[in-house]
C-alpha positions in Angstrom: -11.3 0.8 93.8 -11.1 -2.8 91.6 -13.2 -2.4 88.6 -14.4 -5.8 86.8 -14.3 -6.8 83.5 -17.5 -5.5 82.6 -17.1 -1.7 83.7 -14.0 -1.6 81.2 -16.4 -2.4 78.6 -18.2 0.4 79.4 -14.7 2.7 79.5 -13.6 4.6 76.2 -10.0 4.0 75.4 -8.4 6.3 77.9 -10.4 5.5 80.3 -9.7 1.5 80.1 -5.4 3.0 79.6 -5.8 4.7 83.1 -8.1 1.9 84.6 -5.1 -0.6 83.7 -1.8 2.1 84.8 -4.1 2.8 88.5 -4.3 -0.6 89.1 -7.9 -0.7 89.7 -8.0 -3.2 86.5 -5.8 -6.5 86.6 -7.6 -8.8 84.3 -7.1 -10.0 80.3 -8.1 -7.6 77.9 -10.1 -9.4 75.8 -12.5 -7.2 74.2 -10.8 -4.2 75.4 -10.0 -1.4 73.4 -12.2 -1.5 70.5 -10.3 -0.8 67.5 -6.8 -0.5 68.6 -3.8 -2.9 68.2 -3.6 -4.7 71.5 0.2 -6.2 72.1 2.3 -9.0 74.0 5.3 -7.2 75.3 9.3 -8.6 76.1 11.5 -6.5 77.9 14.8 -7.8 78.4 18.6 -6.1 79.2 19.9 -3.7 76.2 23.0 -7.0 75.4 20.4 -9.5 74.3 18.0 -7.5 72.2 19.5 -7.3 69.0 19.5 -11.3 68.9 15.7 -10.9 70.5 14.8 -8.8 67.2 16.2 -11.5 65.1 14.3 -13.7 66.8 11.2 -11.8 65.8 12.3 -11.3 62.3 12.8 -14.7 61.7 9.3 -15.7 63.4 7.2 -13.1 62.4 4.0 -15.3 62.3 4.1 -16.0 65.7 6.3 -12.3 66.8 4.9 -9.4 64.5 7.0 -6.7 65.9 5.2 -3.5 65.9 7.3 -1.4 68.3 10.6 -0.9 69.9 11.8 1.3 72.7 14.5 3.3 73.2 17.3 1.7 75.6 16.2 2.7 79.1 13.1 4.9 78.4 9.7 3.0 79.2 7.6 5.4 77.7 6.3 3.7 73.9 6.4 7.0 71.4 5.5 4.7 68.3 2.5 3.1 69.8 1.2 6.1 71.6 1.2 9.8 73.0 1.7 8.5 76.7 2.1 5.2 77.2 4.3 3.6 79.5 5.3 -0.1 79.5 5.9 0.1 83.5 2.3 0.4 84.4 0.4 -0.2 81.5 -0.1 -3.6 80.9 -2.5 -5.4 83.5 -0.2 -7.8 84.5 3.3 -8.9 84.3 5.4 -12.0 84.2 9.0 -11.9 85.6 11.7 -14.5 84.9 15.3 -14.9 86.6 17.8 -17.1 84.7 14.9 -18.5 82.6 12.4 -19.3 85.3 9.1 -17.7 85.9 9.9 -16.2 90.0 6.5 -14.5 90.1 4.0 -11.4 88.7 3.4 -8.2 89.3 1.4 -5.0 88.5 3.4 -2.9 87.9 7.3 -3.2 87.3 8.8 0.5 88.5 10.5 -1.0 90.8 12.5 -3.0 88.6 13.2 -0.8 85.8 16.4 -0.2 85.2 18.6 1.9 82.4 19.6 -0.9 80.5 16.3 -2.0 79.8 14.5 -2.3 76.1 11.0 -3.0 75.6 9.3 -5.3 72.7 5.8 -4.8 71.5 4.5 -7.8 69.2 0.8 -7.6 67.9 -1.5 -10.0 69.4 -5.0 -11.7 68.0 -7.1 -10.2 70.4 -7.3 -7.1 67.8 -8.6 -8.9 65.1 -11.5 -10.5 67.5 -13.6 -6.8 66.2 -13.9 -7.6 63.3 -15.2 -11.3 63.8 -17.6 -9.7 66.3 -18.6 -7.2 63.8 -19.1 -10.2 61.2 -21.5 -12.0 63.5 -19.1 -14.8 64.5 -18.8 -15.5 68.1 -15.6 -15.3 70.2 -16.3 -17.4 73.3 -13.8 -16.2 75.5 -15.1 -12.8 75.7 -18.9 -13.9 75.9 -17.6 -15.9 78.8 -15.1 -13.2 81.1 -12.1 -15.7 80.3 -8.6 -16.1 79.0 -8.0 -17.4 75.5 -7.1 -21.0 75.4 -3.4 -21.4 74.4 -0.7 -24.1 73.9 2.8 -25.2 73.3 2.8 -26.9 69.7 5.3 -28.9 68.2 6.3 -26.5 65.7 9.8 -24.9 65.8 10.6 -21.7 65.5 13.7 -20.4 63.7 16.2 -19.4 66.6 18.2 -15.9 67.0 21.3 -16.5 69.5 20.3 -18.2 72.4 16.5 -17.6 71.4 14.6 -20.9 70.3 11.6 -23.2 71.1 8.1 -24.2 69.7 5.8 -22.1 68.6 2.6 -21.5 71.1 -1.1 -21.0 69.5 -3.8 -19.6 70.4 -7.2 -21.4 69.8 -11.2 -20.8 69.0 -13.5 -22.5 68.1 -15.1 -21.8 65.0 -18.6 -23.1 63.3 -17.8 -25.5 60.4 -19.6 -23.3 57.6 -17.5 -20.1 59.0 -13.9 -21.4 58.9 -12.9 -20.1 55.8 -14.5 -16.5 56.5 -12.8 -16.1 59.9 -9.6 -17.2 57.8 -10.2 -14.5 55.3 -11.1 -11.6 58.0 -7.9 -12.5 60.6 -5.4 -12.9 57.2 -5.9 -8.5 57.1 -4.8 -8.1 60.1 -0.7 -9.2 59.6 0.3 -7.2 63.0 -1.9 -9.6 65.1 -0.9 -12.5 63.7 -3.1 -12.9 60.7 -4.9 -16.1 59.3 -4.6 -19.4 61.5 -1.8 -21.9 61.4 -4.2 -24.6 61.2 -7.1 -25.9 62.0 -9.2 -29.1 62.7 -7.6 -32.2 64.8 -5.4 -30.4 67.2 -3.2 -33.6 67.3 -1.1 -32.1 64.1 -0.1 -29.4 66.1 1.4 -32.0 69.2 -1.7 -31.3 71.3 -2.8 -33.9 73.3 -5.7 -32.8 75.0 -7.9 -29.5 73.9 -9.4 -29.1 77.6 -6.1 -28.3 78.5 -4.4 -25.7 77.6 -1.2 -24.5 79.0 -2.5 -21.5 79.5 -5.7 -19.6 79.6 -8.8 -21.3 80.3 -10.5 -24.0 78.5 -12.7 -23.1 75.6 -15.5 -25.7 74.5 -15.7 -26.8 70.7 -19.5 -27.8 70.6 -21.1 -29.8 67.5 -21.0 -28.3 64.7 -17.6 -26.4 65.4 -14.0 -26.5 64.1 -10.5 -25.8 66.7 -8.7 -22.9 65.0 -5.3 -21.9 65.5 -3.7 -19.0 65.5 0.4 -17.9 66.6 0.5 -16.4 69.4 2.7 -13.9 71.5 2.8 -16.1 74.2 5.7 -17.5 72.3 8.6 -15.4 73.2 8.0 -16.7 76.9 8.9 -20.4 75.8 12.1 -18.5 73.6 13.0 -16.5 77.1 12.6 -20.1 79.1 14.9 -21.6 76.6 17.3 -18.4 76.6 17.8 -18.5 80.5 18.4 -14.5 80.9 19.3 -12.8 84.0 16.0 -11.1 83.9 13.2 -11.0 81.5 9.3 -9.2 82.1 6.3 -10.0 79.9 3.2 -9.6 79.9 0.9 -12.5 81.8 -0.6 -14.1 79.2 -4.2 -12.8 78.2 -3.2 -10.0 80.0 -2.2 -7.1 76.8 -1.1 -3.5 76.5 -3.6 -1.6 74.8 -1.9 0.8 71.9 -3.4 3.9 70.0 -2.4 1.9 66.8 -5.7 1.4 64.5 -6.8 -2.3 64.6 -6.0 -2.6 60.8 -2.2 -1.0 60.5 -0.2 -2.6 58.4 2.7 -1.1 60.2 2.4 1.0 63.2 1.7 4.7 63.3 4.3 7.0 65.1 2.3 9.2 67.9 3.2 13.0 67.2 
């Protein structure tokens, strides 16, 4: 059975988890998980990820690690009781030799002992609280995929890891800019307060309607473009890094953690 975005909303946490690990849910994430630290995730072979970690370290606006697995064990202890990054996620992306070659659902298949998996907060978490403050997130009024896009900021490389940093964008009432700054700068594991905000050209983006990935988000009268970093940028690092194989997660498309929304580091599962 394929559930829709709307009859995870109505799903507790567990229930959303096992949606997601069935396959019955294949969609972003947006507004899922209420309260919980949603992540991007990186899984690459056990030789590159101590340069990979670097690369987080020295990016941490746009990588805010929050866990780490052990070499060749899929199941995510410090994020959660039973969560496993094979299934777990709604969607994954594969690369070969730094090209995308497809997705999937689910990556058993694939998995192999030499494997480590990344977990790097993501902004959908702190999207709660602006909900809870009134403010409007379009996306998830909408059923759609943020709106992100390759700036023309670098980021600090780590070995063969390198490449501009990607944002993530919403739009934002004028008189509300500086509150939505204030409530996203508590959240440092999902990226906290924006990079910028206003005429998207400062960031090297040519046109707002399209984003490289997502969906297009409208900025009506009255409303300000606001940027966050975003996970998505590890993908551009992995491109530029041309490993023999790489998974993340499809853009929009998140594991769900047990970590509370507001962690400043994440909480080991017993």
């Amino acid at each position: 059975m394929t559930l829709a975005y709307r009859d995870l909303m109505g799903l507790d946490l567990q229930g959303q988890r096992q949606a997601i690990r069935t396959g019955a849910y294949r969609a972003h994430t947006a507004g899922l998980g209420s309260g919980r630290l949603q992540a991007n995730i990186a899984i690459l072979p056990e030789r590159q990820a101590l340069d990979f970690m670097r690369y987080c370290q020295r990016n941490p606006k746009p990588c805010p690690l929050t866990g780490v697995s052990d070499t060749g064990n899929p199941m995510m202890r410090t994020l959660g009781r039973d969560i496993d990054i094979r299934t777990d996620v709604p969607a994954y992306n594969i690369y070969r030799d730094g090209k995308l070659e497809g997705s999937a659902t689910d990556i058993r298949d694939i998995w192999s002992d030499d494997l480590v998996a990344f977990a790097l907060g993501c902004s959908f978490t702190f999207e709660y609280a602006l909900l809870r403050a009134g403010i409007p997130v379009w996306h998830i009024d909408n059923d759609r995929t943020v709106p992100m896009f390759r700036s023309n900021v670098e980021t600090v490389p780590a070995g063969p890891f390198s490449g501009k940093m990607v944002v993530s964008m919403r739009a934002v009432d004028e008189d509300r800019v500086d509150e939505v700054a204030e409530i996203s700068r508590r959240y440092p594991l999902a990226h906290g307060a924006p990079v910028c905000w206003g005429d998207p050209a400062g960031l090297g983006i040519a046109d707002i309607t399209r984003p490289d990935w997502g969906d297009p988000a409208p900025v009506a009268p009255g409303q300000v473009p606001v940027f966050w970093a975003c996970g998505v940028t590890p993908q551009v690092a992995v491109e530029a890094a041309r490993l023999p194989l790489c998974i993340t997660h499809k853009p929009g498309h998140m594991l769900i953690t047990d970590v509370a929304e507001d962690a400043e580091v994440p909480v080991i599962a017993d």
